[in-house]
PyMOL commands that place a pseudoatom at each C-alpha (Angstrom):
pseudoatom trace, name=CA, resn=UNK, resi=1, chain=A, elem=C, hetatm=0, pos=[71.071, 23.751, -30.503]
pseudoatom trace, name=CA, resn=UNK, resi=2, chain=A, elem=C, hetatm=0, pos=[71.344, 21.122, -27.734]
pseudoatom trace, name=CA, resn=UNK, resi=3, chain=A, elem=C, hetatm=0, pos=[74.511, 20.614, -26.025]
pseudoatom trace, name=CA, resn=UNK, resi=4, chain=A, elem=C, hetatm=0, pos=[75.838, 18.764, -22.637]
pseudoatom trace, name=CA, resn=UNK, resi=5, chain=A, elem=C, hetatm=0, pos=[78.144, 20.925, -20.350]
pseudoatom trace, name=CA, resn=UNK, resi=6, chain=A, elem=C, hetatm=0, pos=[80.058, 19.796, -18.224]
pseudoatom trace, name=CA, resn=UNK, resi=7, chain=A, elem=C, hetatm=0, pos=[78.937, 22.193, -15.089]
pseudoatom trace, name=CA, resn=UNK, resi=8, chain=A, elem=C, hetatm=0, pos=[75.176, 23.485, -15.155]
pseudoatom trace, name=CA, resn=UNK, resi=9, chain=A, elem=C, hetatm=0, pos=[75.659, 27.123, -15.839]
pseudoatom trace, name=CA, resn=UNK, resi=10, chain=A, elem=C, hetatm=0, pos=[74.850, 29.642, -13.190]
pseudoatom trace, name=CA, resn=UNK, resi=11, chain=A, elem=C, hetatm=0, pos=[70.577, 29.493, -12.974]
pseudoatom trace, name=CA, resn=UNK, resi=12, chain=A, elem=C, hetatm=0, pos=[70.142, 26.194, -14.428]
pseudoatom trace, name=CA, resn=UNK, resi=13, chain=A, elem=C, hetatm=0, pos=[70.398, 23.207, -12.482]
pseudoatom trace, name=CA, resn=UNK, resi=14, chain=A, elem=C, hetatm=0, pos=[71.468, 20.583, -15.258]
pseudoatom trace, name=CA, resn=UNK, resi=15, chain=A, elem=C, hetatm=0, pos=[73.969, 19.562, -17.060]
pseudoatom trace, name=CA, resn=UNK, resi=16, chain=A, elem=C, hetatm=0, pos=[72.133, 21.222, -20.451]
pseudoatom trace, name=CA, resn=UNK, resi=17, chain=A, elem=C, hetatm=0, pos=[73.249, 24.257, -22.364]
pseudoatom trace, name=CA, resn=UNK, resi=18, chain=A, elem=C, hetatm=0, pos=[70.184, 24.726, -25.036]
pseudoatom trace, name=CA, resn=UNK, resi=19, chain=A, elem=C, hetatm=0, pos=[68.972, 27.368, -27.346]
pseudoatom trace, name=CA, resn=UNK, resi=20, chain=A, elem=C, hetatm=0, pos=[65.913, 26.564, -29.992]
pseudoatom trace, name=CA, resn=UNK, resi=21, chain=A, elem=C, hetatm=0, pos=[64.364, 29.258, -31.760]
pseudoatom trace, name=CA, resn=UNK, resi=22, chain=A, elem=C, hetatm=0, pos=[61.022, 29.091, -34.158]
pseudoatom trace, name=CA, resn=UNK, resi=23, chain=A, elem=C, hetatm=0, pos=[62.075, 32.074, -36.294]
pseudoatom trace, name=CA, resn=UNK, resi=24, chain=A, elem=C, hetatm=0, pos=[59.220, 33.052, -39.375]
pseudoatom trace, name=CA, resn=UNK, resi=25, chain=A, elem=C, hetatm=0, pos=[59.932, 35.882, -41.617]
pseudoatom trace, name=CA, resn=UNK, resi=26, chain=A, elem=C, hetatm=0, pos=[63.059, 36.725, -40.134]
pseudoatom trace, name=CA, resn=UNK, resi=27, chain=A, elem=C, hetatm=0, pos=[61.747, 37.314, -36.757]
pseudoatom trace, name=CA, resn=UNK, resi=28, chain=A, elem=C, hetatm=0, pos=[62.494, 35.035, -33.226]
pseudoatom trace, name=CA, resn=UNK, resi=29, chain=A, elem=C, hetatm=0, pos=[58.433, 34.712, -32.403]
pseudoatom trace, name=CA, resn=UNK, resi=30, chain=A, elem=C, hetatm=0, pos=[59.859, 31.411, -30.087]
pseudoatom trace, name=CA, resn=UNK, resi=31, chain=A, elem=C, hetatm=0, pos=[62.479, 30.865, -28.304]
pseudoatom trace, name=CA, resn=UNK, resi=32, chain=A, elem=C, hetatm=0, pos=[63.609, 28.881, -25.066]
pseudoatom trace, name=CA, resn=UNK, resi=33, chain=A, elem=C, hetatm=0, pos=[66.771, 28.811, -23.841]
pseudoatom trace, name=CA, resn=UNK, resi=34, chain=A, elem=C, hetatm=0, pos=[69.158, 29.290, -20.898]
pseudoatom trace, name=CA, resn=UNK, resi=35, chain=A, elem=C, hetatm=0, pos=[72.098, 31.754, -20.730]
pseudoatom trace, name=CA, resn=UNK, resi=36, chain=A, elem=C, hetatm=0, pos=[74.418, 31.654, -18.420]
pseudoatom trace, name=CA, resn=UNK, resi=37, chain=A, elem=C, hetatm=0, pos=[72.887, 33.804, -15.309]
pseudoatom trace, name=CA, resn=UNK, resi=38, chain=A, elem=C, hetatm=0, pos=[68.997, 34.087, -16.410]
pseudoatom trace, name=CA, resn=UNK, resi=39, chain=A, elem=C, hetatm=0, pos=[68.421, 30.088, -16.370]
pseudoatom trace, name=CA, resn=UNK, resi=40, chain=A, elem=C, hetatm=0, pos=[65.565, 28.284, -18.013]
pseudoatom trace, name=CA, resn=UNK, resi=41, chain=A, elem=C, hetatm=0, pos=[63.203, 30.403, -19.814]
pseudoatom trace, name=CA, resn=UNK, resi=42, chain=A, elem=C, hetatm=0, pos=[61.079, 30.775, -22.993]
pseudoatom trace, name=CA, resn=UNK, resi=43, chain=A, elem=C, hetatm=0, pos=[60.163, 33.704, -24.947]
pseudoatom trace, name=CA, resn=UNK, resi=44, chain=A, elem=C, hetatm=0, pos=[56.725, 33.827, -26.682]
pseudoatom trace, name=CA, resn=UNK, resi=45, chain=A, elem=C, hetatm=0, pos=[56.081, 36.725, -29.148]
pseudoatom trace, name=CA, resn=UNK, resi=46, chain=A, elem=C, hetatm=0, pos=[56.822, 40.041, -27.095]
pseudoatom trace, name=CA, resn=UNK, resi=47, chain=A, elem=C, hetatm=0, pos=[56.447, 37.962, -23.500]
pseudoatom trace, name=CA, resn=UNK, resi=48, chain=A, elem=C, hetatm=0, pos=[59.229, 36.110, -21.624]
pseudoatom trace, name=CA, resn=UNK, resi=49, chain=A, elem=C, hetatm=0, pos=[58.373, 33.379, -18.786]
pseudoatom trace, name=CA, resn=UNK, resi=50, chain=A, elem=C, hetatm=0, pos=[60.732, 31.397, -16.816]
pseudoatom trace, name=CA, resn=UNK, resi=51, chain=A, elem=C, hetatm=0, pos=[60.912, 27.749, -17.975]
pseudoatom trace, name=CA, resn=UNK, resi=52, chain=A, elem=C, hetatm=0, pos=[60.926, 24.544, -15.790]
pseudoatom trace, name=CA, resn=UNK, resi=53, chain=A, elem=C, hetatm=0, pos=[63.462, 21.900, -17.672]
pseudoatom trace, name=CA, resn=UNK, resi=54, chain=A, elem=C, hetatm=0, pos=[62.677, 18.754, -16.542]
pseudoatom trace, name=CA, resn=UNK, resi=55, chain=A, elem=C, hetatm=0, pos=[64.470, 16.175, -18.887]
pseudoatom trace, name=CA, resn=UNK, resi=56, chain=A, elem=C, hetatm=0, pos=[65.770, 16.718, -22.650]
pseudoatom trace, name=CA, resn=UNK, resi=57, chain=A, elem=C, hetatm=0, pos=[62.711, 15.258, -24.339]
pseudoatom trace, name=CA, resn=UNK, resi=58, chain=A, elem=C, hetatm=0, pos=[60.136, 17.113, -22.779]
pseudoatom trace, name=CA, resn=UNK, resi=59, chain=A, elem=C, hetatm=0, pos=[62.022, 20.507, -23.712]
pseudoatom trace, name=CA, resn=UNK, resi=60, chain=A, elem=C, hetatm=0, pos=[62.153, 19.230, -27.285]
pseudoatom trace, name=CA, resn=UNK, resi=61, chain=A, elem=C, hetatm=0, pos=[57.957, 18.095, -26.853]
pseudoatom trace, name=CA, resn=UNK, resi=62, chain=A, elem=C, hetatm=0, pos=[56.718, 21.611, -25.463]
pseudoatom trace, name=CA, resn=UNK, resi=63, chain=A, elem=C, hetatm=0, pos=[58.942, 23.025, -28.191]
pseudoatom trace, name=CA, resn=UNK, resi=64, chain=A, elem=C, hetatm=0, pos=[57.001, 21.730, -31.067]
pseudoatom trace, name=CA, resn=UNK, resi=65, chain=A, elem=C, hetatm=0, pos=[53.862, 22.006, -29.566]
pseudoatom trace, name=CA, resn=UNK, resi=66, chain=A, elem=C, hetatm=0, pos=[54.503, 25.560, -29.100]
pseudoatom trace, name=CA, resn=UNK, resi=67, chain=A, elem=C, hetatm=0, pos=[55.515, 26.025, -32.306]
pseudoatom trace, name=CA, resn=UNK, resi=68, chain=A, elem=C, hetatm=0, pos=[52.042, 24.392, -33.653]
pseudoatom trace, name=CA, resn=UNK, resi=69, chain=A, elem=C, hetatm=0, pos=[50.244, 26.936, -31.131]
pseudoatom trace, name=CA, resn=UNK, resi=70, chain=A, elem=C, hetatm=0, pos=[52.161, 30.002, -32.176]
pseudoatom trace, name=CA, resn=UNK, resi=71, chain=A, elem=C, hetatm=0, pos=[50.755, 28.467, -36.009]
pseudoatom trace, name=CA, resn=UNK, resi=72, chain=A, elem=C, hetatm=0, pos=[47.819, 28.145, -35.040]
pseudoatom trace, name=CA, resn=UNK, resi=73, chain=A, elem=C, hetatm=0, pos=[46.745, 31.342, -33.551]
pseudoatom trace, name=CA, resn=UNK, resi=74, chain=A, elem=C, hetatm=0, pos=[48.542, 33.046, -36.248]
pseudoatom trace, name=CA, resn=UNK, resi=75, chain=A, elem=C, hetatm=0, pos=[47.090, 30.812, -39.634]
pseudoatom trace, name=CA, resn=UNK, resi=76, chain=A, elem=C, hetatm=0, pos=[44.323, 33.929, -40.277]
pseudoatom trace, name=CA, resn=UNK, resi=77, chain=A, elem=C, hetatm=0, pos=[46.434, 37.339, -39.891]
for i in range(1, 77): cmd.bond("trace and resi %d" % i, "trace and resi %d" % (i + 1))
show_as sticks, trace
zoom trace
């Protein structure tokens, strides 16, 4: 989920309220997003990493290619 707001929310500093989770077998392995308070970050697996937003599309770009790494280095367990 992708929304506008109409004041960036306290530790973000855009107009963007965004939450996108990669969830496989009923577990969150990926998520970024940007409560209100924390600001931009990402969770990978078990880590969590701030996140620099930049502009809408390349949110939605490192998204999917995250997703396709988080694949990746998981196609042989």
């Amino acid at each position: 989920m992708l929304w506008r707001v109409p004041q960036p929310l306290a530790g973000s500093p855009h107009n963007f309220k965004y939450r996108l989770a990669y969830v496989v077998g009923g577990l969150c392995v990926l998520r970024y997003d940007n409560e209100a308070g924390k600001g931009d970050h990402r969770h990978y697996d078990a880590a969590e990493a701030a996140y620099t937003f930049t502009t809408v599309q390349a949110l939605i770009a490192e998204f999917q290619t995250d997703i396709a790494r988080w694949n990746d280095e998981h196609s042989h367990t």
